[in-house]
Each structure stands twice: as C-alpha cells, then as structure tokens.
DRENLODO-867459 format. One line per field, with one value per residue (C-alpha): residue number from 0; residue in three letters; x, y, z. Coordinates in nm, 2 decimals, m for minus. Each point is the difference from the previous one (the first is absolute). Layout:
pos c(NUM  ...);
code c(ALA  ...);
px c(X  ...);
py c(Y  ...);
pz c(Z  ...);
***
This chain:
pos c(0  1  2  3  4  5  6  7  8  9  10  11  12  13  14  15  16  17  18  19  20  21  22  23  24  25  26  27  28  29  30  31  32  33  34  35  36  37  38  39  40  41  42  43  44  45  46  47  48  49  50  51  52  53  54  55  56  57  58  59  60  61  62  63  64  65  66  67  68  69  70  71  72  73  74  75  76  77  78  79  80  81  82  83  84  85  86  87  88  89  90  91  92  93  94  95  96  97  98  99  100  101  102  103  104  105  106  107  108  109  110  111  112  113  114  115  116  117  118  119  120  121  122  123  124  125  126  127  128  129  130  131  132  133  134  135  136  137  138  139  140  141  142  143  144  145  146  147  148  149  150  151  152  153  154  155  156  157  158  159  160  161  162  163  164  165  166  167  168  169  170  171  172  173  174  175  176  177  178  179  180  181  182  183  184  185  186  187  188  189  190  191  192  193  194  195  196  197  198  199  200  201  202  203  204);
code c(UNK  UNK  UNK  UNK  UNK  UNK  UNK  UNK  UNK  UNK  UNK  UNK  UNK  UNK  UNK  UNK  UNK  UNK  UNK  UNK  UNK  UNK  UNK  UNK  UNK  UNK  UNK  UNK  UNK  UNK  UNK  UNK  UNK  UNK  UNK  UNK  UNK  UNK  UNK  UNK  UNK  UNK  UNK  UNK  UNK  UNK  UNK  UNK  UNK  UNK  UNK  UNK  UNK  UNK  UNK  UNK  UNK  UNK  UNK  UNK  UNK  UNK  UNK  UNK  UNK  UNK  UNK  UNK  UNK  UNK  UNK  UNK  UNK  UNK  UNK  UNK  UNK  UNK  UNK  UNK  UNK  UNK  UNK  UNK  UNK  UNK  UNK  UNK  UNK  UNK  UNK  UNK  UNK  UNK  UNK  UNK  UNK  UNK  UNK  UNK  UNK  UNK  UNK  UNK  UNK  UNK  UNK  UNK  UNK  UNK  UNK  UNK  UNK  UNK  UNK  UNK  UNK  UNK  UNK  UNK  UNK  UNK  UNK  UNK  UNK  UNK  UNK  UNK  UNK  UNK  UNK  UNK  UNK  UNK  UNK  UNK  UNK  UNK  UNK  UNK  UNK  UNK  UNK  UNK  UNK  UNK  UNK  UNK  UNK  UNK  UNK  UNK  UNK  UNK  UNK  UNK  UNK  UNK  UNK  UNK  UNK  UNK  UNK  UNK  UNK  UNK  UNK  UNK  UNK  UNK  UNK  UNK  UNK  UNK  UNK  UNK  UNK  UNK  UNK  UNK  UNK  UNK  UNK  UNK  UNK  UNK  UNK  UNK  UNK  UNK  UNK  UNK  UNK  UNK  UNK  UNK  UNK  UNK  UNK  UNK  UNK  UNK  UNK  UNK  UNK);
px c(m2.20  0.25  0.35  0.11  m0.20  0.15  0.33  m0.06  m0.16  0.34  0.26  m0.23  m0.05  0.37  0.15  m0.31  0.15  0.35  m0.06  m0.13  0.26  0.25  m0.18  0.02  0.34  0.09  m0.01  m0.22  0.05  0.33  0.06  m0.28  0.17  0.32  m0.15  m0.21  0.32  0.20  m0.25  m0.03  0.38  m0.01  m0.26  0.31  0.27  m0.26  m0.07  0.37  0.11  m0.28  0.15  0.30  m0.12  m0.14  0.38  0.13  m0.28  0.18  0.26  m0.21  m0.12  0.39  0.09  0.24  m0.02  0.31  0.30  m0.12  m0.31  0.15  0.24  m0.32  m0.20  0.29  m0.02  m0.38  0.14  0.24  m0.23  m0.27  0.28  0.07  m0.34  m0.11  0.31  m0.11  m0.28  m0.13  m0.20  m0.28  0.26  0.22  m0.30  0.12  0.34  0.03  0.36  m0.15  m0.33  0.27  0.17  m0.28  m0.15  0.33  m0.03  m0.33  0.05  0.30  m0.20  m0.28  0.25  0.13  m0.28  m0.11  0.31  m0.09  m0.35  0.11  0.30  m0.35  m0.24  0.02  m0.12  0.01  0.36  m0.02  m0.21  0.05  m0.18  m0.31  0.06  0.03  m0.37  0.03  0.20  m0.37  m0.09  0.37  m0.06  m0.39  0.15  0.32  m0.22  m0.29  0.29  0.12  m0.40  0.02  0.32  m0.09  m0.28  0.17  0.26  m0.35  m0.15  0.31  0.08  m0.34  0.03  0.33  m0.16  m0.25  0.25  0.20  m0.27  m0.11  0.31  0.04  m0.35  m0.17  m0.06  0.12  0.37  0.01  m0.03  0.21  0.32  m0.05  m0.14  0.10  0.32  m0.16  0.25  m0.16  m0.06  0.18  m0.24  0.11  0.12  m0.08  0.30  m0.12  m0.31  m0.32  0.17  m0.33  m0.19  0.01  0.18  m0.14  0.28  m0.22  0.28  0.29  0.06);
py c(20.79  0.11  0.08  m0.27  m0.25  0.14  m0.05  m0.30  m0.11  0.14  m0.20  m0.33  0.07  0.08  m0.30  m0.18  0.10  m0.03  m0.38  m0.04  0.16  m0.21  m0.35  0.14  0.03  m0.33  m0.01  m0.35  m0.11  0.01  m0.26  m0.18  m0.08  m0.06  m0.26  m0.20  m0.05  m0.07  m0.29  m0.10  m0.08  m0.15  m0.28  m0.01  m0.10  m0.27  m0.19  0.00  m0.15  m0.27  m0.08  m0.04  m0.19  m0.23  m0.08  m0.25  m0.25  m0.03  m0.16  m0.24  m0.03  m0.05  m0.19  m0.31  0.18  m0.04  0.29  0.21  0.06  0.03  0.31  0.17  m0.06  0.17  0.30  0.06  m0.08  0.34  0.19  m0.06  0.08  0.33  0.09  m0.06  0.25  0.34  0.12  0.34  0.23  0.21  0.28  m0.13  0.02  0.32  m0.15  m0.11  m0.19  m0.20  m0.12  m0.10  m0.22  m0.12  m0.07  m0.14  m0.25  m0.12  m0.06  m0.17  m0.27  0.00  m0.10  m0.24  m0.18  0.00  m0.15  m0.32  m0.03  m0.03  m0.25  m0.19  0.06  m0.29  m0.23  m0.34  0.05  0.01  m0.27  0.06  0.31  m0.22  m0.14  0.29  0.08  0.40  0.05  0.10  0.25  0.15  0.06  0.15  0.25  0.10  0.11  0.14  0.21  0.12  0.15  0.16  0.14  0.18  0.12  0.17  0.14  0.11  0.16  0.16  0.19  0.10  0.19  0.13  0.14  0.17  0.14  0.11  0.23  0.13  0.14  0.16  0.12  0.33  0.11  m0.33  0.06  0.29  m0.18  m0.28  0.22  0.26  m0.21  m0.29  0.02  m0.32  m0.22  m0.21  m0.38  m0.25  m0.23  m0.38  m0.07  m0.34  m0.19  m0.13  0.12  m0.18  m0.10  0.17  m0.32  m0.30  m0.28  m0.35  m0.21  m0.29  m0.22  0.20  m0.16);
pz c(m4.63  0.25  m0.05  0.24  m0.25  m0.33  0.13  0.13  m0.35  m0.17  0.16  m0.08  m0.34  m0.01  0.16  m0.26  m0.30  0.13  0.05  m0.33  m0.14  0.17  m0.08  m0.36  0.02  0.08  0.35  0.04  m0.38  m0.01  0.30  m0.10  m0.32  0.14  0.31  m0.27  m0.24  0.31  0.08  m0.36  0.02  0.33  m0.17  m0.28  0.27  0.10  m0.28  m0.09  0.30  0.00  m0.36  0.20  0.24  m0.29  m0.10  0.27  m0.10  m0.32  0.17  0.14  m0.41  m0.10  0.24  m0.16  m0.27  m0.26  0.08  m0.30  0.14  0.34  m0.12  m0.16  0.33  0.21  m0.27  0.16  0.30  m0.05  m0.14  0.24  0.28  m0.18  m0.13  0.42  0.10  m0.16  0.12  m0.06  0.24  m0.08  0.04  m0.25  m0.26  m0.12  m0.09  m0.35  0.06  0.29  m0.16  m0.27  0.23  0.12  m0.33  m0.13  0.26  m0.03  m0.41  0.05  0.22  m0.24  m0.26  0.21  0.07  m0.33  m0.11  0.30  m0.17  m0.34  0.10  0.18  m0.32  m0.13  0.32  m0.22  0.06  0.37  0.09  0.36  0.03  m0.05  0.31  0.22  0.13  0.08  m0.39  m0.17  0.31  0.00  m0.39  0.04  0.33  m0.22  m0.28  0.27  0.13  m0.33  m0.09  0.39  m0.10  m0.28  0.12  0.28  m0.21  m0.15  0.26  0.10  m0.35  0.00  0.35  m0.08  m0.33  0.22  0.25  m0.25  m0.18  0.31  0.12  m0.36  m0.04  0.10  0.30  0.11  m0.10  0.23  0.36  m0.15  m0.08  0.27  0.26  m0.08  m0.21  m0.21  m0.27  m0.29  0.13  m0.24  m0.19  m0.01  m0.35  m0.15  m0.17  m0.27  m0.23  0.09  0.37  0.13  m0.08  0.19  m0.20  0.07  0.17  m0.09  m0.17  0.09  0.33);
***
C-alpha cells in the first residue's frame, strides 16, 4: 500500500469514528426525541380544540332552557372562551408555569361541562331534548372526543418520558447539554386520579 493510500485510509476512518461518536452523543437522538414529543403535543392542541368546538352545539341543546341552566351553560361558554385563549407552543413545553396555565384551563372546562351534563342526567326531566334529532350524536362525539383526548395526552407523556431520558442518559446527555443546551419537557398532569380513562358521558348529557 502506498503512503498516499494510508493517508487517505486515515482521514476516513477518522471522520468514521468521529460520526459515530457524534450520533452517540446525541446528535440525531436527541432532536428526534424532541420533534416526536413536539408532534405528540401538537395532536394534544387538536383534540382539545375539537372538544371546543363541540361546545356551541350545546346551546343549540339548551336552547329555551330554564335561566338555571342558562347561567351554567354560559359558565362552559367562559371556560371554553378561556380554555381556547392559552395556547402553548412546542417551545413553551419546557415551561412548567405555562403548561400549568394551560392545564388549569382545560380542567376548569372539563369541570364545567361536567357540571351541564349532570344538571341534564336525568333526561325524563327535560323532555325536550327527546325532540332535538342531533342530541344522541352530540352525546356519542362529546364522549368520542374525551377517549381521543386522553389518548393524546397519552401519547404525548409517553414521548416526553422518552425525551426526557435521552437528554439525561449517556452518551446521549452530552450533545444534548453541550450541543444542544436541552431542558426537561413537562409531562401533562391528569386532575383527578383515574382521569386517564375515558368516562362514558352516556347519561350525563
């Protein structure tokens, strides 16, 4: 072999090992991570807002209905307004105090429309519900949304539990704090114990 050739052989088996040594140090599992929590909570932000976008048939449910269910309705109303107003990026995922806010929100309209479908559990005392055509499908997508919720919310903690041990685990933790300067995702908390299964709303609304 020539010297030209074992030089040349050098710098490729150099610039081999290098890249290696880089992609076990983070430097395509670390983003990797970070992209696939990022869409995970992207398919979060989507299935609340088509729960939201559930809400303004209720009115349509409680319409003529007596004024205390009307003040209850308008307390979805709110909530839906402010649960629809905070929004959080895939930046913001690293902030603890705005996933709160977010989360805040979003509990605060599940426990307002919990309190609607437990005024409406008893439907022998609202007779006119029977009469309205779309009140069973409204019902079947309002407990449809709550299972696509959850498993989002799922989905989502289970990527951000994988991102989170990558960017803490060797070699991994080395590209994400030098290269990468990574922070601990926030997991989505549920409110209540149990919340991670899908209640039936069958009779609640």
């Amino acid at each position: 072999m020539t010297a030209a050739f074992l030089r040349t052989f050098s710098r490729t088996a150099v610039v081999a090992i290098g890249a290696a040594s880089l992609a076990g140090c983070g430097i395509n599992s670390v983003p990797t991570a970070e992209e696939n929590a990022k869409a995970k909570w992207a398919d979060v932000q989507a299935a609340f807002q088509e729960r939201a976008n559930l809400i303004p048939n209720l009115a349509a449910v409680a319409k003529g209905a007596a004024d205390q269910e009307k003040g209850i309705l308008t307390g979805v109303v709110e909530a839906r307004a402010k649960a629809t107003s905070i929004q959080v990026s895939p930046g913001d995922l690293t902030d603890p105090a705005k996933m709160k806010a977010f989360q805040d929100a979003q509990n605060q309209l599940s426990g307002s429309l919990g309190g609607f479908g437990r005024l409406l559990a008893n439907v022998e005392a609202y007779p006119e519900l029977k009469s309205i055509t779309n009140y069973q499908m409204l019902q079947s997508q309002l407990e449809g949304q709550e299972n696509r919720i959850r498993v989002a919310l799922r989905d989502y903690n289970g990527a951000v539990q994988a991102y989170n041990t990558t960017i803490r685990t060797f070699p991994d933790a080395i590209g994400a704090k030098v290269i990468y300067g990574a922070k601990p995702m926030v997991t989505y908390e549920a409110a209540t114990p149990g919340a991670e299964v899908a209640p039936s709303l069958q009779g609640k609304l």
